[in-house]
Residue, then its C-alpha position, 0 to 999 in steps of 0.5 A: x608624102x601623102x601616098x605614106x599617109x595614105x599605106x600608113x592609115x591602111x597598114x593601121x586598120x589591117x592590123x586594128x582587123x587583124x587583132x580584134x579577130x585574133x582575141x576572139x575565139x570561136x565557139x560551138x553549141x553542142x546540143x544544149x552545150x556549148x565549148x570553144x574547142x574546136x576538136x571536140x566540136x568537131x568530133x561531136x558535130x556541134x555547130x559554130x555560133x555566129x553573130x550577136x554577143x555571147x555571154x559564158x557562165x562557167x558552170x561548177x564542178x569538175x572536168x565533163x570528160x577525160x581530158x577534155x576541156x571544162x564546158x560551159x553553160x551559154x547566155x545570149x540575149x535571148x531565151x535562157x539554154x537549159x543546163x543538161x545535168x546528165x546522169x548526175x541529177x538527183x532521183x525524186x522519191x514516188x510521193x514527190x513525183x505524186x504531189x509534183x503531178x498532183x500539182x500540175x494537175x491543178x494547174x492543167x484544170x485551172x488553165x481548162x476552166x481559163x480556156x474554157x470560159x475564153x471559149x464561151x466569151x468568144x462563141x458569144x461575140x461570134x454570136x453564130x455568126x453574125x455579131x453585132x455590128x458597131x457603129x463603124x462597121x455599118x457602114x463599112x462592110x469590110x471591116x465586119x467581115x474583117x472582125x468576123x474573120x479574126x473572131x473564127x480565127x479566135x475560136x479556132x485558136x481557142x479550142x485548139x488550146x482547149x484540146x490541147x490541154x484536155x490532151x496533157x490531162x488525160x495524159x496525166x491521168 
């Protein structure tokens, strides 16, 4: 009797197994896209997306290609995917162009002076390389050369971004 209980409970949870995998389907990223057809995947070379839960929000419009399954736009928990709109997107006008880089130019200048000014701020702390030590780090070497040392990893940081975004400007000019 109790070897029946024992196959029965076993029997039961292979099949409780057995169905949940049965109702999924799997599904693939193909670039920034994504299907759960699997002879396009295939034929596309898209790779299967594993773990974690997957939300699909079906994008509007007709069918991507001819024949083949409707794609759909993918959400996971984490960053929002960029929808490829293809050759379908809109063409934007010269002026708009202009008021667009215009705009980031701004932009680009405003974050400079940010960076620029942190730049300066932290150059101050460092002090040339002797801050002024607080109280605690008087009497713990350590932990100046500890804050000495995460200062010029600050300043490297710093002019890293500052000349990263003296870079973007020069490219917009």
């Amino acid at each position: 009797m109790k070897t029946n209980r024992i196959q029965f409970f076993c029997a039961l949870v292979l099949l409780s197994v057995a169905s949940a995998s049965w109702g999924q389907s799997r599904v693939y990223r193909c670039g920034n896209e994504y299907t759960n057809n699997a002879a396009q995947a295939k034929k596309e070379n898209c790779r299967l997306v594993e773990g974690g839960s997957l939300t699909i929000v079906h994008t509007g419009g007709g069918s991507s290609g001819g024949g083949s399954a409707p794609r759909a736009a993918a959400s996971s928990s984490g960053p929002a995917t960029p929808v490829n709109r293809g050759p379908e997107a809109a063409q934007v006008s010269s002026t708009q162009q202009q008021v667009r880089d215009n705009d980031a130019r701004a932009i680009l200048q405003s974050e400079l002076g940010r960076a620029q000014a942190r730049l300066a701020e932290l150059k101050a702390q460092f002090n040339g390389g002797q801050p002024t030590a607080a109280e605690l780090e008087a009497s713990q070497p350590e932990v100046y050369q500890a804050r000495i040392d995460d200062l010029k990893a600050k300043i490297a940081r710093q002019e890293s971004d500052v000349q990263g975004i003296e870079r973007e400007l020069a490219r917009l000019k």
